[in-house]
N, C-alpha and C positions, 0 to 999 in steps of 0.2 A: 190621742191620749185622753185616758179618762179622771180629770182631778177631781180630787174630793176635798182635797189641803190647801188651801192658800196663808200669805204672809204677806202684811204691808211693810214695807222698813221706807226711812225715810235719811236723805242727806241732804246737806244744803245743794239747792239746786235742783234735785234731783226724786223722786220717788218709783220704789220698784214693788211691783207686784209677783207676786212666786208662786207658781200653781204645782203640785205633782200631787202622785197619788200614796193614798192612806199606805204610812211604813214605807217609803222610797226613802231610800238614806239619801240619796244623792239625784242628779236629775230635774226632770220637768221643764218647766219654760220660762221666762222672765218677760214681763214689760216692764218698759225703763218709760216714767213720762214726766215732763216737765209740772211742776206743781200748778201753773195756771191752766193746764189741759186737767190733770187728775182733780183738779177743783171743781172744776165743768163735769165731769163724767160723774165723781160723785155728790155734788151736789142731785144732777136729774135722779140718779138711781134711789137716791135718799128720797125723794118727792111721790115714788111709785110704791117703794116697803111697804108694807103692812105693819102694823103693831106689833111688837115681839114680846115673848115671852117674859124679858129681860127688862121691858117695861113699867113703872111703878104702877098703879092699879091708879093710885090719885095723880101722878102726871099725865096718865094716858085721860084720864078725867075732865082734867085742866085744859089737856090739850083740845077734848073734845066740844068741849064748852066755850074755849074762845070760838075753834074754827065755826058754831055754831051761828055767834054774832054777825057772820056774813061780810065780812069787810078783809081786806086788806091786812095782813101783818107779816111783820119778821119773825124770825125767830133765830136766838144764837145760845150757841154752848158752852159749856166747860169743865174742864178738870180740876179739880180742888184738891191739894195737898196740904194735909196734918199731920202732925205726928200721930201714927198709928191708926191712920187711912188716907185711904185714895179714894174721892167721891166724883165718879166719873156721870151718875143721874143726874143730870142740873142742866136747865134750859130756862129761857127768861122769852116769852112772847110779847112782842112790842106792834103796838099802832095807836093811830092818831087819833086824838077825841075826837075831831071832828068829821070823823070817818063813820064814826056812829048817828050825826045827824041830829032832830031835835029831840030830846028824853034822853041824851046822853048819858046825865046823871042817874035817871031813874035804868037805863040798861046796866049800868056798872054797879050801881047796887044792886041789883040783884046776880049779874053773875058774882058778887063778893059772897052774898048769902049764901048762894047754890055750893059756893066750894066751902063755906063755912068757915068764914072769918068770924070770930068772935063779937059778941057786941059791944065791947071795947073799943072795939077799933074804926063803928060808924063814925063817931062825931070827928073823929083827926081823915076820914076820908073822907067825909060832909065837907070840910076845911080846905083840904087841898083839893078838890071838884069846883071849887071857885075859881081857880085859875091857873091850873093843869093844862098841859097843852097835847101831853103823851102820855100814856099809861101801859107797863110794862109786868105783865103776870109771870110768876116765877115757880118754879120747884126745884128743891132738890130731897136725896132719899136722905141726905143727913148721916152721919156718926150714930145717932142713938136713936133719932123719929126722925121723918119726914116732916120736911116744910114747906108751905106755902108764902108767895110774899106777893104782894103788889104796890108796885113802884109809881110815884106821880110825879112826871117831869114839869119843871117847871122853865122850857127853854126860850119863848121870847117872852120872859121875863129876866130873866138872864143876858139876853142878848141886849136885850134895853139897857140895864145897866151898862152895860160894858162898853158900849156906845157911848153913853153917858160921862164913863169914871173908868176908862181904860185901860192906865194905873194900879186903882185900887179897888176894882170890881169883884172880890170875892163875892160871892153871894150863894144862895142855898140852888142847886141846881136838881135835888131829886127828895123826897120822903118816902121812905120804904116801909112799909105795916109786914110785920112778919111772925107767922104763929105756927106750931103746929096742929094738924088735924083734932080736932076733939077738945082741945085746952080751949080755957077763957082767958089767957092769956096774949097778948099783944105785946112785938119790942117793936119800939120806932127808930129806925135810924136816919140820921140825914146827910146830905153830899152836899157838902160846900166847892164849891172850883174856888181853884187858884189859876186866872188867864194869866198869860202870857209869864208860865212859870219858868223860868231860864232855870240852869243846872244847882245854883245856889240855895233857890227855892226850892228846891224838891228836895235836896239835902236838909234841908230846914225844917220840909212835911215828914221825914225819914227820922230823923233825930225825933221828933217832938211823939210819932207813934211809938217809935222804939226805947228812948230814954238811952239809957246806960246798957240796955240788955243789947247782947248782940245780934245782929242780924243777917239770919243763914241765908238768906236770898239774896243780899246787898251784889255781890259776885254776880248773880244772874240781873241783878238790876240795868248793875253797870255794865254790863254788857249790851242789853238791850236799850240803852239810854246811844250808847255809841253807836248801836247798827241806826238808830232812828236819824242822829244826825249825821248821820250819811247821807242823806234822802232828805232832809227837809227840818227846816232849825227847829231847834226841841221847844223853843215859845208855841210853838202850832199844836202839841199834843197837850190835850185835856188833863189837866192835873185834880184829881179832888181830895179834899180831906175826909174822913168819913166815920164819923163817930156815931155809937148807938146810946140811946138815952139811958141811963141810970142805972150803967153797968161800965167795966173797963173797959169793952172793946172797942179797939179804934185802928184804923188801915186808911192804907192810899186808893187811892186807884189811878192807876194809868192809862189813858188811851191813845190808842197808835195808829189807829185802821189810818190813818190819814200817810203814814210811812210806806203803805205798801209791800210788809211784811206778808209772811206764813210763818207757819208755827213750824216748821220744818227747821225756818232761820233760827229758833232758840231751842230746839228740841237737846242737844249736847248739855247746855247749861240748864233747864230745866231739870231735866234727869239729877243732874246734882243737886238740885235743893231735893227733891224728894229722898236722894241717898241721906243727905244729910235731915232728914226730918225723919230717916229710920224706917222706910220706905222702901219694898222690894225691886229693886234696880231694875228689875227683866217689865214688872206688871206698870210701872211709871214710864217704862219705854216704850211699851207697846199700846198703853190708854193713848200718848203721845201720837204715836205713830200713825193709829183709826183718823186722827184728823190732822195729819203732815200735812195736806194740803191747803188746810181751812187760810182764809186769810189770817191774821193775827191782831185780835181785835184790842181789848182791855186786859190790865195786870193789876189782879187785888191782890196787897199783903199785908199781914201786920199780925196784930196779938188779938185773940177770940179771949172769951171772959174767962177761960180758965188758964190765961199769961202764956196760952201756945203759940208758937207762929204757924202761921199758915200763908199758901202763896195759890192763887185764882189765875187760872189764864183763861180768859173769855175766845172764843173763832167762831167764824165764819158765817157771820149774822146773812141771815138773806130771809128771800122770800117764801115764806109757808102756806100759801093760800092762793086760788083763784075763786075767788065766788063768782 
């Protein structure tokens, strides 16, 4: 048989693949694979692609410029849901400063240059190059323009504390410089964690983003708050708070990779926050469905500065590079 059609649909547990040929109402063939096998098969294929059309001009840029640096990195995805889009271009490239070796800081300013961060933005990344331990280059194509972000982890410093003050170790875990192309503007946002946030806690980070206004994700929250402690007590996943400076917007962020999830397991309840954010049911289920098998990494939601909610689902962080 000759396809020229395929469809990925995904169910818990399960992912199928559907081949037939252009106009067959009915027919063709089916593979049914277990999500840890189709993770494997599309992870490699994804590694051999070529650039597509489909690709933004400045992430394929982005991208071409980390892989430039020669080193080691990840890279992970995601869907972003708003009201009155679905921002499926957004990838975040992550490695380790000292992967770069000695001029660390003088390679990282210049790839910040080359993609043209503003010059605003040296002296707060002059600041965090003191004691960063990861840095994570980001885009997405955005609602209105394209953005650039680069993120500075700041993990064993984090980990020190926590050691430290185990209790009440909140501390600043990321600073993110975020602009788009061409503006001389810079927004900075920072990640606070809350360790060892038991369900009270998170209810607490949930109220204080959301206030009074209600929140259409809450349903898909608690759902995934329940599959996670199935697997492993919810203190172990990463809680952050996440506020941008000198604007309203403020979100959580959740991570989970540690539960051994895919996205496959929240794909049902995701769909409905997109429904409910007014969001075409078929195109939020099938963005979904391209990465049913990803593992199921981080969950951003909350209010963006113009009092919308929006809801992030991070997959299937791996490896992007052999140098």
């Amino acid at each position: 048989m000759r396809a020229d059609e395929f469809r990925v649909t995904g169910h818990p547990g399960e992912i199928t693949i559907s081949f037939a040929a252009h106009g067959a109402a009915e027919g063709g063939r089916r593979i049914l694979l277990s999500p840890g096998l189709a993770g494997a098969l599309l992870h490699n294929l994804i590694r051999e692609m070529p650039p597509t059309a489909e690709c933004h001009p400045i992430g394929f840029d982005l991208e071409k410029r980390v892989r430039e640096l020669g080193v080691d990195h990840g890279r992970e995805d995601s869907v972003k849901m708003v009201r009155g889009a679905l921002l499926t271009d957004r990838f975040l490239l992550s490695l380790h400063r000292d992967s770069l070796g000695a001029g660390s800081g003088d390679r990282i300013r210049a790839l910040c240059r080359d993609i043209g961060m503003p010059p605003a933005g040296f002296k707060l990344l002059d600041s965090g190059l003191k004691s960063c331990d990861m840095l994570h280059f980001g885009f997405e194509s955005g609602q209105d323009a394209p953005v650039l972000k680069v993120y500075m982890e700041f993990a064993e410093a984090y980990r020190k504390r926590l050691l430290d003050h185990p209790d009440t170790a909140k501390s600043l875990l990321h600073t993110a410089l975020k602009w788009a192309p061409g503006s001389d503007q810079v927004s900075v946002t920072r990640y606070t964690a809350w360790p060892l946030a038991n369900r009270a806690r998170i209810e607490k980070l949930l109220t204080g983003v959301f206030g009074r206004k209600r929140m259409l994700a809450r349903p898909f929250v608690e759902f995934l708050l329940n599959l996670v402690e199935g697997r492993m007590p919810i203190e172990g996943a990463l809680v952050m708070d996440v506020v941008e400076q000198g604007t309203s917007r403020r979100s959580f962020d959740l991570n989970v990779y540690g539960a051994g999830l895919r996205v496959v397991d929240v794909i049902h309840e995701a769909v409905a926050v997109g429904v409910a954010l007014k969001l075409d049911e078929a195109r939020v289920r099938t963005s979904l469905a391209n990465v049913a098998a990803q593992s199921l990494g981080h969950i951003s939601g909350g209010l963006g500065r113009d009092g919308e909610e929006f809801l992030t689902i991070y997959s299937g962080v791996r490896e992007a590079s052999d140098p």
